[in-house]
C-alpha positions as CSV (number, residue, x, y, z in Angstrom):
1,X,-23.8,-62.7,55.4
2,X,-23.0,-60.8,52.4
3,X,-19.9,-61.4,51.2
4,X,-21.5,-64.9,51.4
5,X,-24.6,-64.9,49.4
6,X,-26.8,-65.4,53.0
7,X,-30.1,-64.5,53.2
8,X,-31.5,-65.7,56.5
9,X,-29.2,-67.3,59.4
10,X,-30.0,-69.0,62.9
11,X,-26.5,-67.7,64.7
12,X,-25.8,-69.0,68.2
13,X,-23.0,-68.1,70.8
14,X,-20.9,-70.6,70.4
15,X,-18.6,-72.3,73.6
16,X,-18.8,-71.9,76.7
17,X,-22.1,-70.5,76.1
18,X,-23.9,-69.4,79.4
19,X,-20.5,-71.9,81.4
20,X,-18.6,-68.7,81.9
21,X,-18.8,-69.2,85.8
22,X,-18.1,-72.8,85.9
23,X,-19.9,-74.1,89.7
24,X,-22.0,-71.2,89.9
25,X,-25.7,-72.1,89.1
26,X,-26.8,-68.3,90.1
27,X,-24.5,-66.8,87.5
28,X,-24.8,-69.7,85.0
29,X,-28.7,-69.0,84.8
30,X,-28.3,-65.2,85.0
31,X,-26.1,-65.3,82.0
32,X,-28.3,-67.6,80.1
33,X,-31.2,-65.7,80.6
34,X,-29.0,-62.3,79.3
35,X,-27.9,-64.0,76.2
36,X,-31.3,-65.1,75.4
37,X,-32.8,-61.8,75.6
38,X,-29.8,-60.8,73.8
39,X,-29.8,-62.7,70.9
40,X,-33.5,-62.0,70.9
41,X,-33.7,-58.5,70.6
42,X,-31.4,-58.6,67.5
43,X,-34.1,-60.9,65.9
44,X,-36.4,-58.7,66.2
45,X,-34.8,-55.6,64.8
46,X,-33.8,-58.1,61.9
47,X,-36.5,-60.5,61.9
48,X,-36.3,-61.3,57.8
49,X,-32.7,-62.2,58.5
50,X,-31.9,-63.5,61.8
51,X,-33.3,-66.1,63.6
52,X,-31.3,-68.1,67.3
53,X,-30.8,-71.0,69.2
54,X,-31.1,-70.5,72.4
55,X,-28.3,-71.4,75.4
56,X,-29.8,-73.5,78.5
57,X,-28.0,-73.1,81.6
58,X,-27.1,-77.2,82.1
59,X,-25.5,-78.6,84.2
60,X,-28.3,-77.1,86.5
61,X,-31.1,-79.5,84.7
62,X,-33.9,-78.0,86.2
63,X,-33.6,-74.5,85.2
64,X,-32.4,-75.8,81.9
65,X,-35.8,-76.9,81.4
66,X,-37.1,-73.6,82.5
67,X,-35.2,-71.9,79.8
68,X,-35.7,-73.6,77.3
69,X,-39.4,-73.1,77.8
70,X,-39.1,-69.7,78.5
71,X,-36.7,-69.0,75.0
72,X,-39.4,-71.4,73.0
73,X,-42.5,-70.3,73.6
74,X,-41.9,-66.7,74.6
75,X,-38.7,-65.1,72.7
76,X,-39.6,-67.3,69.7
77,X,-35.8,-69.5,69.6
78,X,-35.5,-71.8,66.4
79,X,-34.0,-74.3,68.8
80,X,-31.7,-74.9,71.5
81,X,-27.9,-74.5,71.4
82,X,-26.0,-77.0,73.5
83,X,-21.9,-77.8,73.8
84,X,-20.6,-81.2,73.6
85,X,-20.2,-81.1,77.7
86,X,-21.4,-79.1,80.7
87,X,-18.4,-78.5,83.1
88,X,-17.2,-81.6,82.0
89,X,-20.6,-83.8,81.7
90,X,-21.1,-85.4,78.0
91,X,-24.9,-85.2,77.0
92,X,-25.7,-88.7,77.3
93,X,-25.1,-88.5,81.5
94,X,-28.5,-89.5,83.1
95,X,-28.5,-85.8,85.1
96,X,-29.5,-84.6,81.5
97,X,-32.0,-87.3,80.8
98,X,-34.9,-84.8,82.9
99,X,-33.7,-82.5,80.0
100,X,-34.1,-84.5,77.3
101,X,-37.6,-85.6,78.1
102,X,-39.2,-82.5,78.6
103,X,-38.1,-81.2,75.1
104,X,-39.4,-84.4,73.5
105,X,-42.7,-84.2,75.3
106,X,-43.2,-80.8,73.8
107,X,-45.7,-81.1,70.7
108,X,-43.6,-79.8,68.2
109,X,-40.2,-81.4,67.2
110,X,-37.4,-79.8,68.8
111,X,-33.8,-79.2,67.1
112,X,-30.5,-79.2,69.2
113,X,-27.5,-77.7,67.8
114,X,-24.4,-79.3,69.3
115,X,-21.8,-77.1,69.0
116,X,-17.8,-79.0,70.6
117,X,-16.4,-77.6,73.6
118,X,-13.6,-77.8,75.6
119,X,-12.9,-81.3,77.5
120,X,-12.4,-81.1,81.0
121,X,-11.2,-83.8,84.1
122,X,-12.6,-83.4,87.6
123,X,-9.7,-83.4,89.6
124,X,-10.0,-82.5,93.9
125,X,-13.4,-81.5,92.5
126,X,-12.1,-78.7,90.3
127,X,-12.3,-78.5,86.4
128,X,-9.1,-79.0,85.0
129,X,-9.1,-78.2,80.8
130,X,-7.8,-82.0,79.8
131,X,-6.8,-80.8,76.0
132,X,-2.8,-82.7,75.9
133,X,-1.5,-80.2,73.1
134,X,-0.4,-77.0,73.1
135,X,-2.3,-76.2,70.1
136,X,-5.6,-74.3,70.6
137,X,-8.7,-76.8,71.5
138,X,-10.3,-75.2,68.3
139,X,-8.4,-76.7,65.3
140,X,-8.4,-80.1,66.2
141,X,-9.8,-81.3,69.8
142,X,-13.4,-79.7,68.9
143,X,-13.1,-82.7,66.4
144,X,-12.8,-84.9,69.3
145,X,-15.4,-83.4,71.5
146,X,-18.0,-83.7,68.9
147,X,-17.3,-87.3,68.6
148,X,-17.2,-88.1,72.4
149,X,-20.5,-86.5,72.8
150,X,-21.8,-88.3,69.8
151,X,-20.8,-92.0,71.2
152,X,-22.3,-91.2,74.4
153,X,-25.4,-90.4,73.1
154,X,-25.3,-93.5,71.2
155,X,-24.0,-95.8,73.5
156,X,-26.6,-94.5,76.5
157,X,-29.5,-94.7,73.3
158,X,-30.6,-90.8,74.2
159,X,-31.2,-90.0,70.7
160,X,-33.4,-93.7,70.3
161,X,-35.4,-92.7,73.1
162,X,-36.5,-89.4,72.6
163,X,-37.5,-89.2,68.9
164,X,-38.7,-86.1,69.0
165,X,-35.7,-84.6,68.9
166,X,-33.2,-83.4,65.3
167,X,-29.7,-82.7,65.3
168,X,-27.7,-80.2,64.0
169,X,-24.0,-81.5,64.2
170,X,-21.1,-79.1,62.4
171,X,-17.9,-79.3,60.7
172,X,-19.9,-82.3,59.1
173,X,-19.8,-84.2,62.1
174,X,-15.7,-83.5,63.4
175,X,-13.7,-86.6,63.8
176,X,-17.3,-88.9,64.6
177,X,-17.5,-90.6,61.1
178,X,-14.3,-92.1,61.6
179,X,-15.5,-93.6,64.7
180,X,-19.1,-95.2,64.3
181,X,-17.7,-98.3,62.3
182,X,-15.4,-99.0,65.6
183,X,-17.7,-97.8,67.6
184,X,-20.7,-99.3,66.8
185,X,-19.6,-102.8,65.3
186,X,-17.8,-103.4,68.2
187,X,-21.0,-103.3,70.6
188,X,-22.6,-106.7,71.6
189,X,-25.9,-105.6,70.3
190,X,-26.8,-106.1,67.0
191,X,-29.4,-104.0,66.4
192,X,-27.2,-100.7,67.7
193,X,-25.6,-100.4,64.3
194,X,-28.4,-100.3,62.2
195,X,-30.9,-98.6,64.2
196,X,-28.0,-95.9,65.0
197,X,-27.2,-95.1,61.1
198,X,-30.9,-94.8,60.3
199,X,-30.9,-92.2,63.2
200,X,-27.9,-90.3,61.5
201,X,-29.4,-90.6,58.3
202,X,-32.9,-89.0,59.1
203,X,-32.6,-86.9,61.9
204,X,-29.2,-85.6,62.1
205,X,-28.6,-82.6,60.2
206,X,-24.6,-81.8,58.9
207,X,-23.2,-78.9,58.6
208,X,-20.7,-77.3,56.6
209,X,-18.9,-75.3,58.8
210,X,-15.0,-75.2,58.8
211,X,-12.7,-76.0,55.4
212,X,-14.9,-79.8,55.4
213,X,-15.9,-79.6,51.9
214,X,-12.2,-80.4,50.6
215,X,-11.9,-83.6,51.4
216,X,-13.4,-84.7,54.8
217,X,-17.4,-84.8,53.6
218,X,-16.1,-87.8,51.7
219,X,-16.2,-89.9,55.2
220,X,-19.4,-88.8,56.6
221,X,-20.9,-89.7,53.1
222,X,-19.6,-92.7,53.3
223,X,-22.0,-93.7,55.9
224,X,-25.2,-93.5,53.3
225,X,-25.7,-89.7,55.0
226,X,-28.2,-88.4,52.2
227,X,-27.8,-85.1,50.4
228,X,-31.5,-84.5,52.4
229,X,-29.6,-83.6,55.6
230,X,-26.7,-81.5,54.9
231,X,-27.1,-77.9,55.9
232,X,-24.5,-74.7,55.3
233,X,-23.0,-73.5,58.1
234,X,-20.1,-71.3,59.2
235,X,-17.9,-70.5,62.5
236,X,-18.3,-66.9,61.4
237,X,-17.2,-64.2,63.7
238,X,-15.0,-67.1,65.4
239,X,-12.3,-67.7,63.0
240,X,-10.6,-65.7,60.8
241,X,-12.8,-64.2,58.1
242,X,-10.3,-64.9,55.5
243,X,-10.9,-68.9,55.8
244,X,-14.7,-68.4,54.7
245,X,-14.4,-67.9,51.0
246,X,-12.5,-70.1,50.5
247,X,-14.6,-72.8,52.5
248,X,-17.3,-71.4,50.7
249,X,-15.6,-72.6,47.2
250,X,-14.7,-75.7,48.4
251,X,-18.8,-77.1,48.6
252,X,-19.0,-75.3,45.4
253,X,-16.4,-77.3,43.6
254,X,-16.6,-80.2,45.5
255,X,-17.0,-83.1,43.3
256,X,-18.9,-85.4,46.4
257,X,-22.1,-83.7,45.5
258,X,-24.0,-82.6,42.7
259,X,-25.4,-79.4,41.7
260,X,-29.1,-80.5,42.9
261,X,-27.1,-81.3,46.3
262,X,-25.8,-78.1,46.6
263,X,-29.2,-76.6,46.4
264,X,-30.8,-78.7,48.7
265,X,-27.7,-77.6,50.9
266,X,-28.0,-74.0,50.4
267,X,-31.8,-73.8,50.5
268,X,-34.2,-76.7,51.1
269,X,-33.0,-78.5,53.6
270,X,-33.1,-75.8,55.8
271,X,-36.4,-75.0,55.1
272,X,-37.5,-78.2,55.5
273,X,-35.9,-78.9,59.0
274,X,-36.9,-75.3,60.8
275,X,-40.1,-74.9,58.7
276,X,-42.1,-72.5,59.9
277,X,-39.4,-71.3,63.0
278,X,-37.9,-68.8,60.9
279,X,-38.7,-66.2,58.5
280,X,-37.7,-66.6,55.1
């Protein structure tokens, strides 16, 4: 946080998160529950500075609901981390749906950080991990993940029927800019492209995190994404510290945004999404 000029920062584990024990709903829970606490108790001892998103214990819906309740309202979480899919079920499944509505019925607006994970096929009902290349599922198929998860809550209108919900998406939204034109003008209804972009215009929230302020914010700007809902983010401890400077440089030379952009990046807009869930 130092070395980059951070003052406050909502950290989250990133994947698996609690999946460790894929088909174990005991353990899957138990860990949960541990991490929360966890990430928790370094809040308080840094309260100025730290603030969490808390990891629900999906694909076990139920106590997922419990959690996130519990890690709300009692251990004070900014918001709830979630991966792009739960032992291989993308968000949009209607086994989350439960899920979904009880975090929108609660009074104040929730935010859901959706972090990519690795893809997985159900095979002779085992998980099998379905990335094709031998390169690690970090550089490039968390790209992918993000936008799979992305279409199928589009496509299955999760994020139109529970309004009471923001998005944080990272690496300024991975390979899913590329796709919403194919995606979405290639659905029968009209009405899904329009109402979809205001969506990702006013209640998704981009991230910086990764070397995405060379070139690749260029597409997700593209889409009439306003300045208003891009956030700084890192994948600090997770890659190589040496990366971070120089992703750092790249939003502050990048000639996509202005200098009132990059304050509103830096500052505001995070204040204006968590508000009063974290200290500053």
């Amino acid at each position: 946080m130092a070395s980059e000029g951070i003052s406050h920062s909502v950290f989250s584990f990133s994947a698996p998160g609690a999946n460790v024990f894929q088909g174990s709903e005991t353990l899957t829970i138990a860990l949960a529950r541990l991490m929360n606490e966890q990430s928790a108790a370094y809040v308080r001892s840094n309260p100025d500075k730290l603030s969490f998103f808390a990891v629900v214990p999906l694909p076990y819906t139920s106590a997922a609901i419990t959690e996130a309740n519990y890690a709300l309202d009692t251990l004070g979480a900014a918001g709830i981390f979630l991966t792009s899919n739960f032992e291989g079920t993308y968000l949009g499944n209607a086994a989350f749906t439960p899920f979904f509505s009880a975090m929108n019925d609660r009074k104040e607006k929730q935010i859901f950080f959706i972090h990519p994970s690795t893809p997985y096929l159900k095979i002779d009902n085992k998980l099998v991990e379905a990335n094709p290349t031998p390169y690690l599922t970090g550089k490039i198929e968390f790209y992918f993940e993000t936008a799979r998860t992305l279409e199928d809550l589009t496509f299955t209108q999760t994020i139109h029927n529970f309004t009471n919900i923001d998005y944080i998406i990272p690496h300024v939204g991975g390979a899913f800019p590329s796709t919403i034109d194919r995606m979405l003008k290639s659905d029968p209804s009209p009405t899904l492209y329009n109402s979809s972009l205001t969506i990702y215009q006013t209640r998704f929230w981009f991230d910086s995190a990764g070397p995405t302020y060379y070139h690749q914010i260029s597409g997700l700007l593209a889409y009439g994404i306003p300045s208003t809902q891009l956030l700084f983010g890192t994948d600090f401890p997770y890659v190589p510290s040496f990366t971070q400077a120089g992703s750092l440089e790249a939003i502050e030379d990048s000639t996509a945004i202005t200098a009132e952009d990059r304050i509103l990046l830096f500052t505001t807009n995070s204040k204006n999404l968590f508000g009063s869930k974290i200290s500053t």
